[in-house]
N, C-alpha and C positions, 0 to 999 in steps of 0.2 A: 247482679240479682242475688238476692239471699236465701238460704235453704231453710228452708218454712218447716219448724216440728213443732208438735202436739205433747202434751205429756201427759198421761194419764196413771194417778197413784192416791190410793186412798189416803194414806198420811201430809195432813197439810203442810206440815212443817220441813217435809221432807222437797215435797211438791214444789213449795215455794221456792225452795233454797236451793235445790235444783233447776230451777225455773232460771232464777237469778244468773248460778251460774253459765246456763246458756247462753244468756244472753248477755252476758260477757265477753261473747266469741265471734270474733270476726266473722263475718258473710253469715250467720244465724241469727233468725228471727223467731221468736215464741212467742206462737198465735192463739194459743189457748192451752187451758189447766181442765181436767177432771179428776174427779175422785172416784168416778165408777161408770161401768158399761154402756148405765142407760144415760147417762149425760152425754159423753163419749159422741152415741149415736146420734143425739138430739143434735148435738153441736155441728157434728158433718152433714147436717142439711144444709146449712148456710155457709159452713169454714172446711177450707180442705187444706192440707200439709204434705209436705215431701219425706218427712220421717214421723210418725211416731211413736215416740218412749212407752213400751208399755208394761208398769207390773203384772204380776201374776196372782197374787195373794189377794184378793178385793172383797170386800161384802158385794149382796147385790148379782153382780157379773163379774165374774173372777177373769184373770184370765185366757183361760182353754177355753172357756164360750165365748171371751170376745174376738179370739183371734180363726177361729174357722168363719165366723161373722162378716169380720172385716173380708176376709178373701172372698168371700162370696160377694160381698153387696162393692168391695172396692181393691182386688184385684194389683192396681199399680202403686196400692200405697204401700210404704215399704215399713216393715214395722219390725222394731229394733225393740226385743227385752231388756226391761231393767230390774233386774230383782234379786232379791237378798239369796236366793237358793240358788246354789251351785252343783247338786248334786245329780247324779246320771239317771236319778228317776226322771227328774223334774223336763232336765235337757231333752233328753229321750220323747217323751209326751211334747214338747213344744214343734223339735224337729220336725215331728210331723206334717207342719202347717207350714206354709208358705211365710215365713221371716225371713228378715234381712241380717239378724243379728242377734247374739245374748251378750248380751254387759252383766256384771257382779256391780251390785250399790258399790263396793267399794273400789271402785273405777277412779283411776285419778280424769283430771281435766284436759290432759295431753293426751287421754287414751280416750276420751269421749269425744273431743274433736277429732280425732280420728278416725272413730267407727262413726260420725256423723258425713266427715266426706267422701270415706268411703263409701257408704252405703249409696251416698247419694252418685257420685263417678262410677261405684263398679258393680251397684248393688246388692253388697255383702260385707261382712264382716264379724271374725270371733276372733276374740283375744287369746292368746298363748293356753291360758288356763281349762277354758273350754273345747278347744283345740284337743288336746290332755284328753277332757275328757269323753270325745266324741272319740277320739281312738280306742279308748277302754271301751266306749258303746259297742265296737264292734271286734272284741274281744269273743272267740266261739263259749267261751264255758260263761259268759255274764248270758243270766234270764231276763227275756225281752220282758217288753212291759205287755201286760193280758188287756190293752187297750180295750178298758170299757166304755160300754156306751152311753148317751146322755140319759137313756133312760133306767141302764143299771146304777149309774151314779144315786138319783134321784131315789134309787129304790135302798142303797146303802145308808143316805143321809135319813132317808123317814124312820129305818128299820135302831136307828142310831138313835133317834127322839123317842125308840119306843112304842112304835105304832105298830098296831097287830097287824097280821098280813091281811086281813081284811080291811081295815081303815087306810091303806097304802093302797088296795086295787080301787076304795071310794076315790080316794087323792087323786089317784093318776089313769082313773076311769079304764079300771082293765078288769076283768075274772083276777078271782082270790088264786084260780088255778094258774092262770098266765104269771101271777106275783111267784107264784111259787116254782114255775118255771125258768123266770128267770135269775130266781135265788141258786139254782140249779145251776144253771150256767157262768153267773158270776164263781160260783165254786171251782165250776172247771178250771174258767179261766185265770183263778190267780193261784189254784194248784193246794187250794183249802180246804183242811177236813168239815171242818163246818164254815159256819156264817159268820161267827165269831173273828175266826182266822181272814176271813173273808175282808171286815173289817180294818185287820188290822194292816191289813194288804194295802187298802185305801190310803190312810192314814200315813203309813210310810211312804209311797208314792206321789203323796200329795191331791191326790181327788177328793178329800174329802179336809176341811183346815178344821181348826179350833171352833170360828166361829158356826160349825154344823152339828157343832159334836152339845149344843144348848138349844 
């Protein structure tokens, strides 16, 4: 029987060639490509997988929204990152979620068939490198991540396009006083004298990518 994955990454070319090489690999079978969230979900109405690859950087559904998603609506699927960020913000914010695995793009093919039957025999797997860096994660003097919420995110992205604090409580249907509360708290939480620094917080940890900042 062959271990069934998914792969899901906005770059086609990358997708593709990745695709390819899986299915290169003894006892794997790739049963479907996406390029974002909402496809993703569309597709697991009908196709289900044993692994799948998931970036983190997407238009659309990035993803930290697809992957608390996945846990909720499907629990036993094992879901193995693949993404070019290697850094302890990024690690940090994923751990959180129920995965099987982080891979660096620059994964050779002995190391991806590897964290592919691992995950699937023992349900886990991190390479040397993230290893590394999960023990620095828990280093006492490194600052935790100020884990914000879907709806602080949303409130950093509008306030990034420029939208007054009233056209941000019309958007996301709250009091202009609730927006401003929780500009409040996002301050707290990332230890910022204004909104500004607030930002820049995002930004470095990856909650908010390039494509928000247009």
């Amino acid at each position: 029987m062959k271990i069934k994955v998914g792969i899901v990454d906005d770059h086609k070319l990358f997708r593709t060639s990745f695709g390819l090489l899986l299915s290169q690999l003894d006892g794997v079978e790739v049963v479907f490509q996406c390029s974002n969230g909402i496809e993703l979900f569309e597709v697991l109405k009908t196709k289900m997988v044993d692994i799948l690859f998931l970036d983190i950087q997407m238009p659309v559904m990035d993803g930290f929204e697809i992957t608390p998603k996945l846990n909720e609506r499907y629990p036993d699927l094992k879901i193995l990152i693949l993404s070019s960020f290697n850094d302890p913000y990024t690690i940090e914010r994923m751990l959180k979620y129920n995965i099987a695995g982080y891979l660096t793009k620059n994964a050779g093919q002995s190391q991806i068939k590897k964290a592919i039957f691992n995950v699937f025999e023992d349900g886990v797997y991190y390479d040397s490198q993230i290893r590394n860096i999960v023990k620095h994660l828990q280093d006492a003097d490194y600052k935790k991540d100020a884990g914000l919420t879907q709806k602080e995110i949303e409130i950093i992205k509008l306030f990034v396009k420029q939208y007054s604090g009233r056209e941000i409580a019309e958007k996301l249907h709250l009091s202009v006083r609730t927006v401003e509360k929780h500009k409040e708290i996002i301050m707290q939480k990332t230890g910022a004298n204004n909104f500004i620094g607030a930002v820049a917080y995002a930004i470095i940890r990856h909650y908010i990518t390039e494509d928000d900042l247009f």
